[in-house]
N, C-alpha and C positions, 0 to 999 in steps of 0.2 A: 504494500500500500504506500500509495505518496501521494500528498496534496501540499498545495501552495494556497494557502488562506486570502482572501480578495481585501480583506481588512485585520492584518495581525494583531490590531489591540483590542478586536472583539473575541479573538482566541486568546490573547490573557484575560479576558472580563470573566471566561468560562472558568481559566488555571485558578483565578483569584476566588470566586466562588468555592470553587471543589475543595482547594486547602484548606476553605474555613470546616470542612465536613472530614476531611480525611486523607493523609498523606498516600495511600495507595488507591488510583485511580485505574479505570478499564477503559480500555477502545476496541469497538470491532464495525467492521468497514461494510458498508452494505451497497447494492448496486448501487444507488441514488445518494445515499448520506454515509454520514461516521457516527456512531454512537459513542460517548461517553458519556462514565457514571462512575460515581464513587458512593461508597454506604458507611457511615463508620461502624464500630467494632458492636457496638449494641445495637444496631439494623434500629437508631431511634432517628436519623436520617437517611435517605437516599434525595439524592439528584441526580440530572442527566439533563444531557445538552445533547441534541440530535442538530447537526451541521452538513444544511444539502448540498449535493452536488452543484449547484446553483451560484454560493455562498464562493465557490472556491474558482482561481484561476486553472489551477491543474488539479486533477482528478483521478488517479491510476491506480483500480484495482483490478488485481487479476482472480480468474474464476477460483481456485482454489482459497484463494485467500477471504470471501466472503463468509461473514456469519464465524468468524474465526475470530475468538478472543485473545488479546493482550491486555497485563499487566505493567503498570509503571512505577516508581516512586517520583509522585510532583515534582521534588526537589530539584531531582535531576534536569526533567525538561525546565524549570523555571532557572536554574543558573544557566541553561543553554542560553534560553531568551531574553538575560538580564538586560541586554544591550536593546534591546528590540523596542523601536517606536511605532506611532500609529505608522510612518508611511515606508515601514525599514522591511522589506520582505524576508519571509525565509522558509525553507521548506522543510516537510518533516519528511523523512523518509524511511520506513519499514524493510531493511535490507534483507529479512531473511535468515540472518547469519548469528542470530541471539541480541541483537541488537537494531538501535534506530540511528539513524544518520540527522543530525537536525544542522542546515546550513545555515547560516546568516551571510547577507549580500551585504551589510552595511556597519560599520563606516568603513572594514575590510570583507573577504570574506572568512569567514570561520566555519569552521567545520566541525563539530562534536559529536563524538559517538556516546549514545546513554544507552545503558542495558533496558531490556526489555524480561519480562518474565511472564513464562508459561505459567497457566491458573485452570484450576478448576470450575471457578465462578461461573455464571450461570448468566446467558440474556438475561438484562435488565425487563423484568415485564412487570409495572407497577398492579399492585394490589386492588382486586375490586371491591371497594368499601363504601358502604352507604350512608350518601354525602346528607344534610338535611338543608343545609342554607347553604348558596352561592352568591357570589358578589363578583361584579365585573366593574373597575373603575381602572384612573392611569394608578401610575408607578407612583405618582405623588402620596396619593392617598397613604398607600402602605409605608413608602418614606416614614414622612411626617409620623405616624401613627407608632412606628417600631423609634423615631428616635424621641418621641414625644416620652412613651411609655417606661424605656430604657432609663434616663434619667431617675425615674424614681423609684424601680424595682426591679426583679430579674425575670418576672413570669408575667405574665398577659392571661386575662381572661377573657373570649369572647361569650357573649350573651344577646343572645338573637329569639327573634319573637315577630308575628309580619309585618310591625312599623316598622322598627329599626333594630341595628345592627350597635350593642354598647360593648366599648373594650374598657377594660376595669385592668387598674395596676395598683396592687394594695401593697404599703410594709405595717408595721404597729405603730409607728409614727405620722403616718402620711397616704393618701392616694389619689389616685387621676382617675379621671372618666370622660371615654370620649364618643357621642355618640353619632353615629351613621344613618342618614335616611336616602331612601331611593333618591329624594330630589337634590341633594348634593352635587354639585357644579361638578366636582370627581369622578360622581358614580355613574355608569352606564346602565346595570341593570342590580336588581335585587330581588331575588326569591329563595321564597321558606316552601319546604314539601306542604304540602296543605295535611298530609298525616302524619306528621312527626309533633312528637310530645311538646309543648312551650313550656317556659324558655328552653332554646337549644343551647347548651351551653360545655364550655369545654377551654380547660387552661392547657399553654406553652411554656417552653422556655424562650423568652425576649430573647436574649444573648445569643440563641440557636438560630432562631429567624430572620436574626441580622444581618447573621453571615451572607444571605441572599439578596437582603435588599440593595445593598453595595453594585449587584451586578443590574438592577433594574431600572431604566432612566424614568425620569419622573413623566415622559410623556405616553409611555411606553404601555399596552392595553395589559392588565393582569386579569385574571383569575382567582379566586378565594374560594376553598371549600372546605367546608367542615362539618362534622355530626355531635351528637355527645358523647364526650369523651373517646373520638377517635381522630385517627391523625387527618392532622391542617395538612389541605392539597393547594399549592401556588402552583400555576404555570404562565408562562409568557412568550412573546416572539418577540426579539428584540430585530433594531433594523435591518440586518445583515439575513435576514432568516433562519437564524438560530433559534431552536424551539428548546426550550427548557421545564424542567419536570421538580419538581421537592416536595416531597413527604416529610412531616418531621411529627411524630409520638407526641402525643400528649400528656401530661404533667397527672398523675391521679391526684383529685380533689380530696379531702378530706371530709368526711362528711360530720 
């Protein structure tokens, strides 16, 4: 497999994401796109970025090699790319040989070989779980919302019902409340299952969530889903036609 990225600093938007979830990341090549996804060590995150042939200047996979997983450690590709600006090109390239070729064109060329490692891992196919409330607004909204809440504690709670959508951030000293309605200059759409229990409601880790919003531009259309007590679904397109996926476990409540 080799591809030349049409914009390389939306391939680090992706690297910067995944390290906040887990230093061992997966790629496997498909006719049309590349998958990548990392999960950390307690499966309480998974993401993934699917990057289409479309996205890319060059694009070369061979039949054998489809549907065939590899292993990396971030680290590695990320001191490859240290140098790498939005307009500095570089190619990855899957040699075959235990290892990946990663060039840089700029401000010489460089050349670095990173290991690559055989896994047992398994296609990413996220979990079918029964969502009760979705919410479709920009990037903004969730910004604002994770760094508003962030500030004053480490878990988030949402609490939905079919007016509105409230996130709650409590400590013993203090808390915030911030609440969401359909008509919000942000929000694009809001619906509650018409048979699921009110309030729907279900706590995160803030600090976990974070790690994603960094990769979201605040114009950028998102996705919110969630049930009771079962894990928050994000996904997005950002502009380059990168499709991204996050799962992340929720927090048991105490009752």
């Amino acid at each position: 497999m080799k591809f030349i990225p049409k914009n390389p600093s939306s391939f680090r938007n992706v690297l910067n994401v995944m390290k906040g979830v887990h230093s061992e990341i997966y790629a496997m090549p498909k006719e049309n796109s590349i998958v990548f996804w990392t999960i950390d060590p307690p499966s309480t995150m998974i993401y993934s970025a699917i990057l289409p042939k479309s996205s890319m200047l060059v694009y070369e996979v061979e039949r054998d090699e489809l549907e065939t997983i590899t292993a990396y450690d971030i680290r590695y590709i990320e001191k490859a790319l240290r140098k790498v600006k939005a307009d500095t090109q570089f190619t990855f390239n899957q040699t075959g040989e235990g290892y990946t070729e990663i060039i840089v064109e700029k401000p010489f060329k460089t050349r670095v070989r990173i290991p690559q490692f055989s896994t047992d891992a398994e296609s990413i196919d996220l979990p079918e779980i029964p969502m009760s409330v979705w919410l479709e607004g920009y990037g903004a909204l969730l910004n604002d919302l994770i760094d508003t809440i962030k500030a004053f504690t480490t878990e988030l709670e949402f609490i939905a019902d079919a007016e509105k959508l409230k996130v709650v951030g409590e400590t013993e000293t203090s808390d915030v409340v911030a609440e969401i309605t359909p008509e919000h200059d942000w929000v694009q759409s809001y619906e509650v299952d018409e048979d699921a229990e009110l309030p729907v409601r279900a706590t995160y880790d803030v600090k976990r969530l974070a790690t994603i919003t960094k990769g979201i531009g605040k114009s950028t259309m998102v996705t919110l889903a969630f049930g009771t007590d079962v894990p928050l679904y994000v996904r997005w397109e950002d502009s380059e036609g990168f499709k991204h996926n996050f799962l992340l476990a929720p927090r048991v409540r105490e009752e």
